[in-house]
C-alpha positions, 0 to 999 in steps of 0.5 A, a space after each residue: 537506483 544508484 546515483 537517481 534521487 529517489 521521489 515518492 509521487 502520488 496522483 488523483 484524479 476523477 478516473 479517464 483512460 490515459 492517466 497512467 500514460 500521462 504520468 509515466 511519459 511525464 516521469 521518462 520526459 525527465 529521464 526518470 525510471 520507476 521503481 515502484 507503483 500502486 495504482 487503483 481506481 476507488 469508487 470512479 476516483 483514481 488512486 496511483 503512489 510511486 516510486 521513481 529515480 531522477 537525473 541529479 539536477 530534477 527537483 522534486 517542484 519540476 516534477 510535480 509542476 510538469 505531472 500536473 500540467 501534463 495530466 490536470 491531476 492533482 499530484 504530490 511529489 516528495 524526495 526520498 531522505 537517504 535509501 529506500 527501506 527494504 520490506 521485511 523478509 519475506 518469511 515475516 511476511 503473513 497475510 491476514 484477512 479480516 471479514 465481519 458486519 459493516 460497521 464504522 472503525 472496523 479499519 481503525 480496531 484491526 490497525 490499532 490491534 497491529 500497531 500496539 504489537 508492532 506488526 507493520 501494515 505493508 499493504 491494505 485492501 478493503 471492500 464492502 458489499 451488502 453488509 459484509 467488510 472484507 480486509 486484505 492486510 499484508 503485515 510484516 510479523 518480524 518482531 513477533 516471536 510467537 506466531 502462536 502466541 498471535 494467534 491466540 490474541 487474533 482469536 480473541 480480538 475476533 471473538 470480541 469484535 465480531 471478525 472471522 480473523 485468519 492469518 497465514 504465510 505470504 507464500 501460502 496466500 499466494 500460492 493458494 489464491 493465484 490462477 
């Protein structure tokens, strides 16, 4: 997106059909181009976070006035300070997934557990259902210099928490869980 100014867009909005079409022919109104986008719907609210490059000369208020106006969502527009940072390599990236009992904090431990190693969360998923809490992480591991060694301290922090913890290759997952 060489020359663009690069803003970040988030959308909310009680879920409808339209809203995705809404919000990009809003953004190629202004001549802008997607980068990137997430978009998912959280118990009938729907969620989208995106990138997208602007013409010089669209300010990120213009932005957000037109999303808003065109789509009754509420929408936050932010502009992206110097280039886009690039997601670890993918043979850093690992897949953990985290399933034990409902309870409060089980988000907040796992994610303490990441940060205070340094692993960075590059995405989250998470459902409940009966009792059970499922957790999806994609970590970025390239300051870990012992997958072993992390292992070992997954083990232990699942044996005291409660949570069956596996960890595996980005590539791995993938290939063994698409259709």
């Amino acid at each position: 997106m060489t020359g663009k100014q690069i803003m970040v867009i988030s959308v909310m909005d009680r879920d409808r059909p339209g809203i995705v079409a809404e919000v990009t022919e809003g953004i190629s109104a202004l001549g802008g181009n997607l980068a990137d986008l997430r978009e998912s719907v959280l118990c009938g609210y729907f969620t989208m976070i995106l990138l997208a490059g602007f013409p010089p000369g669209v300010e990120a208020g213009q932005v957000e006035k037109a999303l808003a106006e065109g789509t009754a969502s509420r929408v936050s527009v932010k502009n992206v300070d110097g280039a886009l940072a690039e997601v670890g390599n993918s043979e850093h990236v690992y897949v953990l997934s985290a399933v034990g009992r409902d309870r409060i904090g089980l988000v907040a431990q796992v994610s303490r557990f990441c940060s205070d190693r340094g692993i960075n969360i590059l995405d989250l998923a998470s459902h409940v259902e009966d009792d059970q809490y499922t957790m999806m992480l994609q970590l970025d591991l390239s300051g870990i210099e012992s997958i072993d060694e992390l292992n070992a301290a997954l083990a232990a922090f699942g044996g005291q928490s409660g949570l069956n913890l596996v960890l595996q290759h980005n590539d791995i997952f993938r290939a063994t869980n698409e259709i």
